[in-house]
N, C-alpha and C positions, 0 to 999 in steps of 0.2 A: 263235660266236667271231668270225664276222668282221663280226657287228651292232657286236658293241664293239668290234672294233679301229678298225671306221669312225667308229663314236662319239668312241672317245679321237680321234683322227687329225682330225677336224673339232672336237672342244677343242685341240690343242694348234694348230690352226690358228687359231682366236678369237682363242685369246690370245694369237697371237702378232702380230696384226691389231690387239687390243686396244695390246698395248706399240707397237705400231709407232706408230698414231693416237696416242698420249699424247706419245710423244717428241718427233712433229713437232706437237703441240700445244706442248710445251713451251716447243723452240726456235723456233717462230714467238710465243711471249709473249716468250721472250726479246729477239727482235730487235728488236721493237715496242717494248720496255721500254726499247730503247738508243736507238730512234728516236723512240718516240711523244711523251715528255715536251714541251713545250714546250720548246724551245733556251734555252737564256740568251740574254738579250739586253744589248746595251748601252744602260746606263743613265746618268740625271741624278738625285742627291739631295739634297734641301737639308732644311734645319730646326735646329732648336734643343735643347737640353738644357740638366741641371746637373751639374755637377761638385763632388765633395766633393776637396779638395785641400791639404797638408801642404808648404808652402814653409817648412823648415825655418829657413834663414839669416835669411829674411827676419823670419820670426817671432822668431825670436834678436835680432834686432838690434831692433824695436821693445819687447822685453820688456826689453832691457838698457838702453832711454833714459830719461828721467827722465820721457818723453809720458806713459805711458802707465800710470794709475793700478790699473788690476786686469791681469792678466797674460791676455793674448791666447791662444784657443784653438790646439793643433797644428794642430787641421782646421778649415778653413774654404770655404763654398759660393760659387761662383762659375756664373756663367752661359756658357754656349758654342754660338756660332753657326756651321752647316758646309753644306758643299757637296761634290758630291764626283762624278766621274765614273766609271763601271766598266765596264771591258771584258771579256768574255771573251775564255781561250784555247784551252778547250775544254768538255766537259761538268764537267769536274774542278774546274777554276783561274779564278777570276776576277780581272785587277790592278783597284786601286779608285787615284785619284789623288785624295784628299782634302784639303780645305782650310778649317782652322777658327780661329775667331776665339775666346780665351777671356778672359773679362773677370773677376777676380773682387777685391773690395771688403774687407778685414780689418775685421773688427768691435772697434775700440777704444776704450777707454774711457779716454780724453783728457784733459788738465787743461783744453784747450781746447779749446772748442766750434766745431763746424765742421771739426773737425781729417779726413783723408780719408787712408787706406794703401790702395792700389789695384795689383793687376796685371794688366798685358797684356800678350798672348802672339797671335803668328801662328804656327800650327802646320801647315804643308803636309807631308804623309805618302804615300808611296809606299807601298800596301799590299797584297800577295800573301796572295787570299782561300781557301781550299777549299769544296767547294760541299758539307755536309753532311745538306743535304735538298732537290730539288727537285722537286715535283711542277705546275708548272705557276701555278697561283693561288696558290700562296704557294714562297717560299725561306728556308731559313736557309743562315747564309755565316760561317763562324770567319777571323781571318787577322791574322798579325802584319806591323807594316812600320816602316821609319824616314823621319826627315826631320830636313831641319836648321831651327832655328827660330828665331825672332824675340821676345823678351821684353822688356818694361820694367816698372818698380816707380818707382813717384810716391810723396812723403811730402806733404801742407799739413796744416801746420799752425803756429799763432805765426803769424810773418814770413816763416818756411819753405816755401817752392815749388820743388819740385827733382822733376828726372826720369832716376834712372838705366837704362841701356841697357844690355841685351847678346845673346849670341848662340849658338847651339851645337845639338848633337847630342840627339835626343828620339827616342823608342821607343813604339809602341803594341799593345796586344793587343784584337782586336774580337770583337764577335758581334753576328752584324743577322740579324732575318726583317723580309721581306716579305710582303704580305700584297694578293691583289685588290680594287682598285673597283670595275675594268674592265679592259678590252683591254692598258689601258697604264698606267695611274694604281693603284700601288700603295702602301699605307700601311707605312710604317717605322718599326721600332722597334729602337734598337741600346745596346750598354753596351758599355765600354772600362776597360781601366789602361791609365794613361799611366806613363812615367819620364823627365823633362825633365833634360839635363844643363848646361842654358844657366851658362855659367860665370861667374866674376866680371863686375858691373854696375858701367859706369862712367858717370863726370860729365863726361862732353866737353865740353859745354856750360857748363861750372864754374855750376851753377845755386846750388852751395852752397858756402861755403866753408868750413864745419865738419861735412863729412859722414863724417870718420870712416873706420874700418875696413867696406869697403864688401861686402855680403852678395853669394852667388850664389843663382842660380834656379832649383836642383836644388829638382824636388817630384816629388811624386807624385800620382797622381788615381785615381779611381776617379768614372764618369759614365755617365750615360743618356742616351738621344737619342729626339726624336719627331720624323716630319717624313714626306716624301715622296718619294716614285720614278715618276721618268718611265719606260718603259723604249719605245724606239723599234722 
């Protein structure tokens, strides 16, 4: 009787040696899990993408002129150059301060050759990231932001050279990983929707004098991005 009570009495001490060692294994993983990841760091990113894009008005209005002999696509591709700096503010939040340049060209089929519909857009974005995976050699980052923006819309064609201007309020939704070289050079890959509300475009510059009920530069986007991360 008192083999086994010494018996039990030295298991329920194991195991209670056992829980004890697993707990503080677990909460020393834990800590480590909040400490050990690599920190975010602050970053530089630059590079390039394309954009598929739906300039509604504008497309209305070259399909209602008399240019344009087959009717222009809703969507049309467009090229976009960016840069972009990102700070963290903790393990959680990254702000990203982005700055892109989108260029895109209408594909018309003209009575005249040479004929060119082109927009340009400066788009600087303030954007509040969440960090939804960090393990060190690679990140992924989600984050919605705004900014005010900068567009114009060119017509040549005939005797026609005209450049109208304007300006307004633009919204973006993102997702970026990064991905290791090295120490600090990480490859990036991101996709975005845009919703540009740039409003009525005008002829300041009276470039034309029969330009008509003049479109705005409400579109929308959907885009990719390839390019690079510094992170210091």
């Amino acid at each position: 009787m008192t083999v086994r009570r010494r018996e039990f009495t030295a298991l329920i001490v194991f195991i209670g040696f056992g829980f004890h060692t697993s707990q503080g294994r677990s909460h020393g993983e834990k800590v480590s899990q909040s400490e050990s990841p690599v920190p975010l760091r602050t970053g530089l990113s630059a590079g390039m993408g394309v954009s598929y894009l739906n300039a509604v008005d504008i497309v209305d209005r070259i399909n209602a002129s008399f240019v344009a002999t087959e009717r222009v696509s809703d969507f049309n591709s467009g090229v976009e150059f960016y840069g972009a700096l990102t700070v963290p503010l903790d393990h959680d939040w990254v702000v990203k301060l982005e700055y892109a340049y989108l260029l895109a060209s209408l594909k018309v089929t003209s009575l005249y050759p040479g004929s060119d519909f082109s927009i340009h857009a400066h788009l600087p974005t303030l954007i509040a990231q969440y960090v939804l995976v960090d393990h060190g050699l690679y990140n992924v980052k989600a984050g919605f932001g705004m900014g005010y923006h900068f567009g114009s819309y060119s017509e040549r064609y005939s005797i026609v050279d005209a450049q109208y201007t304007g300006n307004g309020l633009g919204a973006k939704l993102d997702l970026e990983a990064n991905t290791a070289f090295g120490e600090h050079i990480y490859g990036y890959l991101g996709g975005d929707l845009r919703w540009e509300f740039i409003g009525t475009l005008s002829d300041k510059e009276n470039q034309s004098s029969n330009v008509g009920v003049l479109p705005t530069m409400h579109l929308f986007s959907i885009g990719a991005k390839l390019g690079f991360t510094y992170l210091f």
